[in-house]
MIDOSE-1310 file (N, C-alpha, C; in nm, 2 decimals, decimal comma, always signed):
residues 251
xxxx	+1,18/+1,12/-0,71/+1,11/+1,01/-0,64/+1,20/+0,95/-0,54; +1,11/+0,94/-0,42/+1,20/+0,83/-0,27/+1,19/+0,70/-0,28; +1,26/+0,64/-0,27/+1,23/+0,49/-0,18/+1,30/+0,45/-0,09; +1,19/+0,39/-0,04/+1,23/+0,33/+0,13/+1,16/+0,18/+0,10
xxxx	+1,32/+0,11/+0,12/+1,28/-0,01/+0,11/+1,29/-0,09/+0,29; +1,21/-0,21/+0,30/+1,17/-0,20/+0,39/+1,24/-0,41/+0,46; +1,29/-0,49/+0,49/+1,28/-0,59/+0,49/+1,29/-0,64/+0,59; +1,22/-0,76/+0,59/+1,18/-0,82/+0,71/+1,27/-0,92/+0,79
xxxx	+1,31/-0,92/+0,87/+1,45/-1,01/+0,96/+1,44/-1,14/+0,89; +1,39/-1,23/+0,89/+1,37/-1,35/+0,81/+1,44/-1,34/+0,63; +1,43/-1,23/+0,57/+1,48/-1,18/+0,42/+1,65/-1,15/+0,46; +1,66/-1,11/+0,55/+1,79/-1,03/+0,53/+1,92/-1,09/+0,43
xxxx	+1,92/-1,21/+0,46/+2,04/-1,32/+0,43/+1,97/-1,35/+0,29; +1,83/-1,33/+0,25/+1,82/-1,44/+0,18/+1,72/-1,35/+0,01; +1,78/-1,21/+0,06/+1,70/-1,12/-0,05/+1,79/-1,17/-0,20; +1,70/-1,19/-0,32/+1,72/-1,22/-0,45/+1,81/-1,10/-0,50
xxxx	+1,79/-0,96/-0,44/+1,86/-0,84/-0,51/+1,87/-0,77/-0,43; +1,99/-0,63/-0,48/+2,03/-0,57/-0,35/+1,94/-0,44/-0,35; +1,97/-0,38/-0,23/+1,86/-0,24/-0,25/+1,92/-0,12/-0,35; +2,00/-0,13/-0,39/+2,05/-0,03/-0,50/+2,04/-0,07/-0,65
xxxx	+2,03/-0,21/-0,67/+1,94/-0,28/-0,82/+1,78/-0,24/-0,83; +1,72/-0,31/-0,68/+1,57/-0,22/-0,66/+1,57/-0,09/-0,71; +1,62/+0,01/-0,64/+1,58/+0,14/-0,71/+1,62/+0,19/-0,83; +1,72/+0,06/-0,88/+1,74/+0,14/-1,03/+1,66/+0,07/-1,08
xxxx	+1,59/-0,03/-1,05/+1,44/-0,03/-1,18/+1,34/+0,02/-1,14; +1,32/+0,04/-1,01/+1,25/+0,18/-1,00/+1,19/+0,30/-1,05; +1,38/+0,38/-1,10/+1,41/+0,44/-1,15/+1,37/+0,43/-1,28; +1,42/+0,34/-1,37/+1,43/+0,31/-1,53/+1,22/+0,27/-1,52
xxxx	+1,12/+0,24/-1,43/+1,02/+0,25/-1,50/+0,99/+0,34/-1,48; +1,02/+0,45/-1,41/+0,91/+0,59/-1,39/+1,01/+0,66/-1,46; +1,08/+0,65/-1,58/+1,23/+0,73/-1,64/+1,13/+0,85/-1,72; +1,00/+0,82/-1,75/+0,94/+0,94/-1,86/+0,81/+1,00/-1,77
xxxx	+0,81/+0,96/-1,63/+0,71/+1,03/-1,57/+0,73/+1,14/-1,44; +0,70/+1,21/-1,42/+0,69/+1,37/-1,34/+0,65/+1,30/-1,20; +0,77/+1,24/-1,15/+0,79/+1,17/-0,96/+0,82/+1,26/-0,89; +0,82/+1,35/-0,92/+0,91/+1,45/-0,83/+0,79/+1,46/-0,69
xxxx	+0,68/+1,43/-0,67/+0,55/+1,44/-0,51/+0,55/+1,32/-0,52; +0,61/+1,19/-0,57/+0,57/+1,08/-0,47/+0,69/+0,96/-0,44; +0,63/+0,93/-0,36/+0,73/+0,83/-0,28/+0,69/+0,70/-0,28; +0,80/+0,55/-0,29/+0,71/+0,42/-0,30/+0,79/+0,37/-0,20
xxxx	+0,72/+0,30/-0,09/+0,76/+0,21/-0,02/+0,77/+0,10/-0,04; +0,86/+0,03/-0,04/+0,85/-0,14/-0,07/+0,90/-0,26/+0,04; +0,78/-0,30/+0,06/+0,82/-0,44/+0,19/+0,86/-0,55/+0,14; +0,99/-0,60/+0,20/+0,96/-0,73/+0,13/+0,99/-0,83/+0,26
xxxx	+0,91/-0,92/+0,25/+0,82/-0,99/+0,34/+0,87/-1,16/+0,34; +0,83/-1,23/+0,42/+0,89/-1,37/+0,35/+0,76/-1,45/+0,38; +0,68/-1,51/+0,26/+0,56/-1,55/+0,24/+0,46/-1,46/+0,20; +0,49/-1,39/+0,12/+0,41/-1,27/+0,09/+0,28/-1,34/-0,05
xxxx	+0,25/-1,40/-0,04/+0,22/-1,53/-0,13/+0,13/-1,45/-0,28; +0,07/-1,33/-0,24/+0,00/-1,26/-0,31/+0,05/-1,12/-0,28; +0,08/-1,10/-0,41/+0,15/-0,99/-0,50/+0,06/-0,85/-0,43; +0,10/-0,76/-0,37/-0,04/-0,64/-0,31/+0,09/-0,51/-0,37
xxxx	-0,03/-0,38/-0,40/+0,05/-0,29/-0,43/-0,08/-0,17/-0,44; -0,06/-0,07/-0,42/-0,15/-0,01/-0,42/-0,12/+0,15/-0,38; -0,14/+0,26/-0,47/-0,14/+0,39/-0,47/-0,25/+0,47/-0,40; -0,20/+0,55/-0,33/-0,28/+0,61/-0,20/-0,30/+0,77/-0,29
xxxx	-0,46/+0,79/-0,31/-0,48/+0,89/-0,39/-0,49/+1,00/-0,32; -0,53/+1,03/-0,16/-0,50/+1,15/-0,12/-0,33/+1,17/-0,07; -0,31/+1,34/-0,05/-0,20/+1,34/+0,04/-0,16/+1,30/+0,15; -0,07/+1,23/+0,13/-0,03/+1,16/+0,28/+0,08/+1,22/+0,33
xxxx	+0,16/+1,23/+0,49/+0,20/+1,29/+0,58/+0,27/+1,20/+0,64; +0,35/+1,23/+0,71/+0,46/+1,17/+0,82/+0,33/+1,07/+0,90; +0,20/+1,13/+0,92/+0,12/+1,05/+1,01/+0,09/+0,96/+0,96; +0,06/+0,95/+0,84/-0,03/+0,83/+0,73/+0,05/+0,75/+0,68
xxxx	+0,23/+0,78/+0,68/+0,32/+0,70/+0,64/+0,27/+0,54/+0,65; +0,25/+0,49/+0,76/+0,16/+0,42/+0,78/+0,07/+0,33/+0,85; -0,01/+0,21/+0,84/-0,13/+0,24/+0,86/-0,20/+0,09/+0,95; -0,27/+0,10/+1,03/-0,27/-0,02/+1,11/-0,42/-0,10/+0,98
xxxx	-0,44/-0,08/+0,86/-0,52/-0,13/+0,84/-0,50/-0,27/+0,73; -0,57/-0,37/+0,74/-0,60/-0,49/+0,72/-0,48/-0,51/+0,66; -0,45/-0,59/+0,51/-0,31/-0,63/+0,49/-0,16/-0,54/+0,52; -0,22/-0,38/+0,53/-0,10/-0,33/+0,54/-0,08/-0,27/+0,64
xxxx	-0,14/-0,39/+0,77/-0,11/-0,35/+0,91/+0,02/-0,38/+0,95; +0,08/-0,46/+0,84/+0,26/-0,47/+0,85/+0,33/-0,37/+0,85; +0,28/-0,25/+0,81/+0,39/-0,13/+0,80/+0,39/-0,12/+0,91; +0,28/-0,12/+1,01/+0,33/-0,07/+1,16/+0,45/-0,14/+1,24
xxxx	+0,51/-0,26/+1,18/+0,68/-0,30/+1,22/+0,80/-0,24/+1,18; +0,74/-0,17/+1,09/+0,88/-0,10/+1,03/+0,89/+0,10/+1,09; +0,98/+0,13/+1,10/+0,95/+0,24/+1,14/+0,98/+0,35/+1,07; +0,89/+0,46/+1,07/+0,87/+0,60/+0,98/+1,01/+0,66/+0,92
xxxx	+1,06/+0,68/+0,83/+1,17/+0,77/+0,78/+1,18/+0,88/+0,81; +1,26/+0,96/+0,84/+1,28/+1,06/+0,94/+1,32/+1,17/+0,79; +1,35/+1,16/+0,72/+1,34/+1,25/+0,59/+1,21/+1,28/+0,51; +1,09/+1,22/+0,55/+0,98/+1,25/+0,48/+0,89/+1,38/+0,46
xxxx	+0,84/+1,48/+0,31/+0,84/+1,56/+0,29/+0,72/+1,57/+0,37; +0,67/+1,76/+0,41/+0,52/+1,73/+0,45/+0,48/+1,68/+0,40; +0,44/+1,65/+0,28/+0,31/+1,59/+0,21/+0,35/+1,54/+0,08; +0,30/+1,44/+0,06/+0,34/+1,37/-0,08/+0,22/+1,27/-0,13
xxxx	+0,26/+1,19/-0,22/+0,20/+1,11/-0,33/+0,28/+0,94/-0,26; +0,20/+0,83/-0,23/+0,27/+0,72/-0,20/+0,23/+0,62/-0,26; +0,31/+0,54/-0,31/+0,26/+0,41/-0,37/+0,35/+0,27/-0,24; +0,28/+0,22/-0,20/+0,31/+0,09/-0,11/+0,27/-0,07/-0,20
xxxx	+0,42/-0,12/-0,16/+0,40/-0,27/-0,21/+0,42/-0,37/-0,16; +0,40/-0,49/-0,18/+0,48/-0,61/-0,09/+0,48/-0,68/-0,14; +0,61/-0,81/-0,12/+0,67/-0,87/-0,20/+0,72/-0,95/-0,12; +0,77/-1,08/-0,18/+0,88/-1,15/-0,12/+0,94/-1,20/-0,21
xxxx	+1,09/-1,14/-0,13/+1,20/-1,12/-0,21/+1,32/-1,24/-0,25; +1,26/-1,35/-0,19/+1,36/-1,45/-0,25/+1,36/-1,52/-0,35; +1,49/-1,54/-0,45/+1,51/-1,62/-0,55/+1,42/-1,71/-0,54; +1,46/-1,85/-0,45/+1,40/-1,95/-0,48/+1,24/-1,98/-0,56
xxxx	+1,18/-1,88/-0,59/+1,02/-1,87/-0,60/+1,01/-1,88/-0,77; +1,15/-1,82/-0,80/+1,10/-1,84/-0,94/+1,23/-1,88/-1,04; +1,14/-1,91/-1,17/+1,01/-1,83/-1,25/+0,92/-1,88/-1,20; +0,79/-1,82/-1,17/+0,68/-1,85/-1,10/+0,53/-1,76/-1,20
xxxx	+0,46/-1,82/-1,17/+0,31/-1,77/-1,22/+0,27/-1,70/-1,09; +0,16/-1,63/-1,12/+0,06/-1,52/-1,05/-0,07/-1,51/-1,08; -0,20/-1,52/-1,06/-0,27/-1,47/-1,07/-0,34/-1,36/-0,99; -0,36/-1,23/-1,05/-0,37/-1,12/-0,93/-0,53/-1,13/-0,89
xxxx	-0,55/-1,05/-0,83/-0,74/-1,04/-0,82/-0,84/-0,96/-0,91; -0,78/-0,96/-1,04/-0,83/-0,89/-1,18/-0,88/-0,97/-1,32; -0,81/-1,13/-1,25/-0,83/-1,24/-1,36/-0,70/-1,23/-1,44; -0,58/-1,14/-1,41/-0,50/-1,19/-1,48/-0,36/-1,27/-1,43
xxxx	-0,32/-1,33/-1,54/-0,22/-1,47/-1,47/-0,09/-1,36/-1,56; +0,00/-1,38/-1,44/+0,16/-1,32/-1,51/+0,18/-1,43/-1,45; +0,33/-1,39/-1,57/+0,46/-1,53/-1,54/+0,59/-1,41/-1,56; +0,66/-1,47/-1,39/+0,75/-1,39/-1,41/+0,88/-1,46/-1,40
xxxx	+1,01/-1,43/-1,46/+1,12/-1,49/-1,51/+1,20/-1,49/-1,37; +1,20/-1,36/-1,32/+1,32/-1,32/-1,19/+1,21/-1,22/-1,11; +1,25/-1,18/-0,95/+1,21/-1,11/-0,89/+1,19/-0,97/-0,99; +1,31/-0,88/-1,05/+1,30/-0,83/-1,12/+1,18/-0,78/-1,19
xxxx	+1,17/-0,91/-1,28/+1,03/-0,89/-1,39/+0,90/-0,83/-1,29; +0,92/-0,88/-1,17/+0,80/-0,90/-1,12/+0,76/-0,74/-1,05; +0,88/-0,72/-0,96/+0,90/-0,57/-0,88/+0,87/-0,48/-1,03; +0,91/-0,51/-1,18/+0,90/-0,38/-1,25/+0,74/-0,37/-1,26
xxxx	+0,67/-0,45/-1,27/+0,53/-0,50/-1,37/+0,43/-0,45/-1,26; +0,48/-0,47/-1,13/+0,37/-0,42/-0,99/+0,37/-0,23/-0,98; +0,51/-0,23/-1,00/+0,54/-0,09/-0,97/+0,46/+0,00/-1,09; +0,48/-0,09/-1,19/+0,45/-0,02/-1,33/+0,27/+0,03/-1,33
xxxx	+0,22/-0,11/-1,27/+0,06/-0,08/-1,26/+0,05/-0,02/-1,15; +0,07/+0,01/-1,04/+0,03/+0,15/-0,94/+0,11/+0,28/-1,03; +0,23/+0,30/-1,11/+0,25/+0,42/-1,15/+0,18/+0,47/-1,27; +0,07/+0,35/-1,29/-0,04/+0,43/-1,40/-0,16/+0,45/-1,32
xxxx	-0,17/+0,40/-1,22/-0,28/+0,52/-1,12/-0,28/+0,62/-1,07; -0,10/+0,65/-1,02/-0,02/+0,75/-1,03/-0,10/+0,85/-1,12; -0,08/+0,81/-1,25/-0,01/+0,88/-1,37/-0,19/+0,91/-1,39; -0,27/+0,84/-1,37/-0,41/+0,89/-1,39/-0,45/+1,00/-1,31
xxxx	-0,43/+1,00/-1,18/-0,48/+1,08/-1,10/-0,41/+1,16/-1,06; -0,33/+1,16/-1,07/-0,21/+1,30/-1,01/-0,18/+1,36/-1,12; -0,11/+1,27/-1,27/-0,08/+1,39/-1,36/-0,19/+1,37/-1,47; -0,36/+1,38/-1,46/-0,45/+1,32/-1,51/-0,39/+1,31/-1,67
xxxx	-0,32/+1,17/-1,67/-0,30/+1,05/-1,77/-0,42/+0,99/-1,75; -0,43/+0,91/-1,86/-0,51/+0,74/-1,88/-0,60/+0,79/-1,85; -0,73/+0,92/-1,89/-0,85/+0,93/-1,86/-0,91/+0,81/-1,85; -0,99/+0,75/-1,74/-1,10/+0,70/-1,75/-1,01/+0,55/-1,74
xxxx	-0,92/+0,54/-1,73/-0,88/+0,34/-1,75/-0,85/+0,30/-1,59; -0,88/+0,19/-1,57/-0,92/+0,12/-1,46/-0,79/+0,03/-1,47; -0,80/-0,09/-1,37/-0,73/-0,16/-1,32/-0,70/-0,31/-1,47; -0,75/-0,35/-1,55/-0,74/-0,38/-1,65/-0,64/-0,31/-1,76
xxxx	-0,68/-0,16/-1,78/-0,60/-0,11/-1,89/-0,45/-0,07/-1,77; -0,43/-0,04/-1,67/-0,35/-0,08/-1,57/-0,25/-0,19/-1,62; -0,31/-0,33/-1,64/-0,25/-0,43/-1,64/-0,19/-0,44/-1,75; -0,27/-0,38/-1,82/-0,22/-0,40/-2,00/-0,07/-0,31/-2,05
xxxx	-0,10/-0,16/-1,97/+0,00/-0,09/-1,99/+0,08/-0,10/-1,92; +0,13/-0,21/-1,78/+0,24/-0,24/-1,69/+0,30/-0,32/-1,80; +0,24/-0,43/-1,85/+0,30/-0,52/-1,92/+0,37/-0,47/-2,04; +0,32/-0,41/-2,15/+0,38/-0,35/-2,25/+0,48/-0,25/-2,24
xxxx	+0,45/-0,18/-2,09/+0,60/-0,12/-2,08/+0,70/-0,20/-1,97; +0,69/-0,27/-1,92/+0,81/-0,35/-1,87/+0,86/-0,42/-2,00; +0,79/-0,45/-2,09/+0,83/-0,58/-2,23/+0,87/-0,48/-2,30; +0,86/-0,30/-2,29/+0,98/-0,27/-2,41/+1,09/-0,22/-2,30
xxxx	+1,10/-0,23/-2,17/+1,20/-0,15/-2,08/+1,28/-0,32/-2,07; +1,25/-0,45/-2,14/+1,33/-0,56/-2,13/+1,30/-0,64/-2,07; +1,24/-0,66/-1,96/+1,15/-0,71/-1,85/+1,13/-0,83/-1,91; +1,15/-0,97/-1,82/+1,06/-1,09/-1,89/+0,97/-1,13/-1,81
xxxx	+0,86/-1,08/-1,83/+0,69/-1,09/-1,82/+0,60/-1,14/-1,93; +0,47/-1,18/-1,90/+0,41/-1,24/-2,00/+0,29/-1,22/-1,93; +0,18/-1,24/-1,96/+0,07/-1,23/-1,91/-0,05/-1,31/-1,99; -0,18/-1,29/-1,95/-0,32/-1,35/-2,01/-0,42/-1,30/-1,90
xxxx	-0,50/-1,29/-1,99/-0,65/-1,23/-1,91/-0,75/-1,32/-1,91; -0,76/-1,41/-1,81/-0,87/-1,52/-1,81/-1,01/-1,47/-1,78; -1,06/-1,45/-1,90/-1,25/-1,43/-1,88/-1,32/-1,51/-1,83; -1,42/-1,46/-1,77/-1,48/-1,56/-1,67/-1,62/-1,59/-1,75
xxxx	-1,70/-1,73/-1,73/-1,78/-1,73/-1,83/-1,94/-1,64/-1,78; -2,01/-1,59/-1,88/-2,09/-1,52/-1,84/-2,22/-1,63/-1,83; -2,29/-1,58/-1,74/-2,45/-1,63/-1,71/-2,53/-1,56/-1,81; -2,63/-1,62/-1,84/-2,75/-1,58/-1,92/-2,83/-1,50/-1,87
xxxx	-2,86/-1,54/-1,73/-2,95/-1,47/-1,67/-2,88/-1,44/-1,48; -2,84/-1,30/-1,46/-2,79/-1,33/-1,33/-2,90/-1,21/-1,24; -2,97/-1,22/-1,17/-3,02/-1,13/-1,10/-2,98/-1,09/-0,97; -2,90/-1,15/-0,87/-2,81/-1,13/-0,79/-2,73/-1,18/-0,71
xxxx	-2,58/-1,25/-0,66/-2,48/-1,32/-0,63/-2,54/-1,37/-0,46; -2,62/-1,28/-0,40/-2,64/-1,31/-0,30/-2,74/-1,45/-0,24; -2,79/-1,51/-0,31/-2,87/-1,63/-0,28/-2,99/-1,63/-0,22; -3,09/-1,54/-0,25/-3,19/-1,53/-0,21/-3,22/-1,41/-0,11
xxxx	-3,11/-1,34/-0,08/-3,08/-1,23/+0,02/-2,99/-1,14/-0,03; -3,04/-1,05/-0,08/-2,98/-0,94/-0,10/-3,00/-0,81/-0,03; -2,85/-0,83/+0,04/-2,83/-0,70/+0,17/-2,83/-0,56/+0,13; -2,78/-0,58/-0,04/-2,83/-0,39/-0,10/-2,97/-0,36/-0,17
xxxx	-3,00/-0,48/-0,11/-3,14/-0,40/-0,21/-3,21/-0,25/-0,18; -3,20/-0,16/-0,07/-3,24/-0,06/-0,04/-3,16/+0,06/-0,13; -3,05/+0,01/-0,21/-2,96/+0,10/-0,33/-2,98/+0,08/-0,46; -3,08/-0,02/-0,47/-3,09/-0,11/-0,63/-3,19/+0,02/-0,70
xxxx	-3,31/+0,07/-0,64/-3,39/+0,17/-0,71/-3,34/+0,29/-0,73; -3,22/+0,34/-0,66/-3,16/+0,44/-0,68/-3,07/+0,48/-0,81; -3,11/+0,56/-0,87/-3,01/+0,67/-0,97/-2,96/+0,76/-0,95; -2,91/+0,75/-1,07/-2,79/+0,86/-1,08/-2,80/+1,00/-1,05
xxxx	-2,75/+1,07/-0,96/-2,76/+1,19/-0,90/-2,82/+1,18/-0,79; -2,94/+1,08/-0,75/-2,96/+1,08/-0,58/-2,85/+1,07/-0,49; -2,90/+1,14/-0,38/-2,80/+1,14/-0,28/-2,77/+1,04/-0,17; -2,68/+1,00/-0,10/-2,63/+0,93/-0,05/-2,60/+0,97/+0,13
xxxx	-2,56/+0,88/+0,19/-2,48/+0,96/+0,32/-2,38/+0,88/+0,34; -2,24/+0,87/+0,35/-2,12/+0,83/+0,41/-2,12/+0,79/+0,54; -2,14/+0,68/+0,57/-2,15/+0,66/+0,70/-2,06/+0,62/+0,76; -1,93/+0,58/+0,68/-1,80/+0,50/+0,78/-1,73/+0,58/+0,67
xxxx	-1,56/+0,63/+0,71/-1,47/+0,65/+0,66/-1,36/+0,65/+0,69; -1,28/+0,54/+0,69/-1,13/+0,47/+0,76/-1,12/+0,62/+0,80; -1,05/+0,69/+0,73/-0,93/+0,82/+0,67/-1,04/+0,92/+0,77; -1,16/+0,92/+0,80/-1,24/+1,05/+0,88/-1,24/+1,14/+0,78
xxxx	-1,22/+1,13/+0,65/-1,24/+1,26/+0,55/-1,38/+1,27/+0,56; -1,45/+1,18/+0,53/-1,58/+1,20/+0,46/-1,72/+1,20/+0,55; -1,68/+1,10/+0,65/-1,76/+1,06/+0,70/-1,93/+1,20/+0,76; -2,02/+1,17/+0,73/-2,16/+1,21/+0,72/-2,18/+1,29/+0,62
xxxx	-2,05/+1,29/+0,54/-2,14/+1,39/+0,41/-2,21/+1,32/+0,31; -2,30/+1,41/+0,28/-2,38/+1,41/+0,15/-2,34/+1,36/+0,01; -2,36/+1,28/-0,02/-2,27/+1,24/-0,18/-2,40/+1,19/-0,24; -2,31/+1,20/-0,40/-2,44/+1,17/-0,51/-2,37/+1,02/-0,58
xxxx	-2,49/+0,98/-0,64/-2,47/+0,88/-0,70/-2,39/+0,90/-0,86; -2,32/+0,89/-0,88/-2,24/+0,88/-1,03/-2,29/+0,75/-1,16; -2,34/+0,63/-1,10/-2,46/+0,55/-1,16/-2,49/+0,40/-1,09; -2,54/+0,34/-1,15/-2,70/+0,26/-1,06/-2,60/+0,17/-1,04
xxxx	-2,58/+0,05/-0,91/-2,54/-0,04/-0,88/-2,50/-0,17/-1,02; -2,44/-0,24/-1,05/-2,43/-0,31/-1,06/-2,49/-0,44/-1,02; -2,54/-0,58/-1,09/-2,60/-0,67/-1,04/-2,50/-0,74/-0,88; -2,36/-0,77/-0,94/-2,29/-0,81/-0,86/-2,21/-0,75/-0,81
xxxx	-2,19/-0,61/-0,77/-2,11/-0,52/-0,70/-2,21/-0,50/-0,55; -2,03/-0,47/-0,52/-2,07/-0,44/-0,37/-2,00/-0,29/-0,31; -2,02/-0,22/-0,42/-1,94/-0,09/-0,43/-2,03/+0,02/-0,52; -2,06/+0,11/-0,47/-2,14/+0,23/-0,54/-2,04/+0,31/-0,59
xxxx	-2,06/+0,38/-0,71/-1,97/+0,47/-0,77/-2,00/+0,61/-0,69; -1,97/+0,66/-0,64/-2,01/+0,86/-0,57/-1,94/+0,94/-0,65; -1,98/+1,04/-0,61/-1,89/+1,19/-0,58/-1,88/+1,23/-0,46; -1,76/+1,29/-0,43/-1,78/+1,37/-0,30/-1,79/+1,51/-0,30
xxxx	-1,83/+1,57/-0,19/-1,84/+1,73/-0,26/-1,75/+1,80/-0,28; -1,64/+1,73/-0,29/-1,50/+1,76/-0,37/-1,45/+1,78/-0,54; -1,54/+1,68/-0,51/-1,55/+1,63/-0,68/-1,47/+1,54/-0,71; -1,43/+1,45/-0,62/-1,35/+1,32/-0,65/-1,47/+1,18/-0,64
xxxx	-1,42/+1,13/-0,77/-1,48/+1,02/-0,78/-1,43/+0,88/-0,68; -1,57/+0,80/-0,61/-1,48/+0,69/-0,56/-1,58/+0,58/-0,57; -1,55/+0,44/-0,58/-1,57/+0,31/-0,58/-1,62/+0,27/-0,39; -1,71/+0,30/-0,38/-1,72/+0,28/-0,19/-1,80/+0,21/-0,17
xxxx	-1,76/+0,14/-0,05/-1,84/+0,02/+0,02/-1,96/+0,04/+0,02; -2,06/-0,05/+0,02/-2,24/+0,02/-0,03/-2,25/-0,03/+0,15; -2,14/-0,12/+0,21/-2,17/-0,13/+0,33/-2,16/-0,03/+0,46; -2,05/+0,12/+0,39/-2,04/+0,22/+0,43/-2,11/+0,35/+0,41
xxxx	-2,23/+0,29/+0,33/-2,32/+0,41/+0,30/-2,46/+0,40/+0,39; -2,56/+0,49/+0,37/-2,71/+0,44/+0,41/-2,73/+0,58/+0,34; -2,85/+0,55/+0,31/-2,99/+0,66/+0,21/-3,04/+0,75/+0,32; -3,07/+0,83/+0,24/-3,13/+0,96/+0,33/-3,25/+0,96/+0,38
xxx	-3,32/+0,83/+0,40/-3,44/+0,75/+0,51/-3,36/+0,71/+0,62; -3,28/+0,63/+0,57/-3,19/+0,55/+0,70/-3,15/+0,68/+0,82; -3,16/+0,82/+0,76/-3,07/+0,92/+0,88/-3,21/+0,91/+0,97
């Protein structure tokens, strides 16, 4: 496994740790898993206020290193590494790296609240949950676990690698009756009567992989999602914008 760590002129004087502590806990969390195709980039940022991290499930390239899109239109300030393999596995993160912050709380966008001791705790617990999506999809580990059992197993393995983390999972309270988040206007309703195995069309696809193909449904919307489960005719499963699809009336 590579890293390329990444910091922003504002950090330089003022990073909590040095770039060769970074990669040795890096190292010590991925110590029992098969890194040898992927690479993690790490930004660290000053005001990074929300913890982002995220594993890029297709192969990426010197081109896709990276990417002018929404939060991680920051990588386009830093510039490409001149040693990158053709093709590999990448996990991207961002951070900010100075002491003063903590011990500090977190709550991520999953409902759960960490509390982290040192920058440390924090860099292993992030790294840890993209290297079990890693570890799902590339060396199919964790059949079937999502971003929850993610959180569960970041945590329990930074707390036996020594890490001081702590976490809680704040449930949200359930309605009795919810029929749909949208307030009288519901913009999917043209996807609500559809099942599982009707076909779909791909109408937008950042990446240009997919765009106008045929996909099937994997199962029926959810009341409050805004994401259809597919297939593609690859046979990879994905979570996609219902705002990037339309039905095979709409062609």
């Amino acid at each position: 496994m590579k890293h390329y760590i990444f910091v922003a002129q504002k950090q330089q004087e003022r990073l909590a740790i040095s770039p060769e502590i970074i990669s040795e806990i890096l190292d010590s969390v991925a110590e029992n898993t098969d890194t040898s195709q992927l690479i993690t980039a790490l930004y660290l940022l000053t005001g990074a206020h929300q913890t982002r991290g995220v594993y890029l499930r297709p192969w990426i390239g010197k081109d896709t290193f990276r990417t002018n899109r929404g939060k991680w239109s920051v990588t386009m300030h830093f510039p490409v590494p001149d040693n990158l393999p053709d093709k590999f596995r990448l996990i991207r993160m961002r951070l900010d790296g100075r002491a003063k912050d903590f011990p500090k709380d977190e709550l991520d966008g999953y409902g759960w609240c960490f509390r982290y001791h040192r920058f440390e705790d924090q860099l292993a617990t992030l790294f840890a949950h993209e290297l079990h999506h890693y570890r799902r999809y590339h060396l199919n580990l964790h059949e079937k676990e999502g971003e929850h059992s993610a959180n569960r197993w970041a945590l329990l393995h930074t707390q036996a690698l020594g890490y001081h983390v702590s976490a809680r999972r704040i449930h949200k309270k359930r309605h009795q009756k919810i029929i749909t988040p949208f307030s009288g206007h519901d913009p999917y309703k043209k996807f609500r009567h559809l099942k599982a195995g009707d076909a779909l069309i791909i109408q937008t696809d950042p990446r240009q992989m997919y765009t106008n193909q045929i996909v099937r449904i994997v199962r029926p919307i959810r009341n409050n999602s805004k994401r259809m489960v597919i297939k593609t005719q690859d046979g990879k499963k994905w979570r996609w914008p219902m705002t990037w699809l339309k039905t095979i009336k709409d062609q």
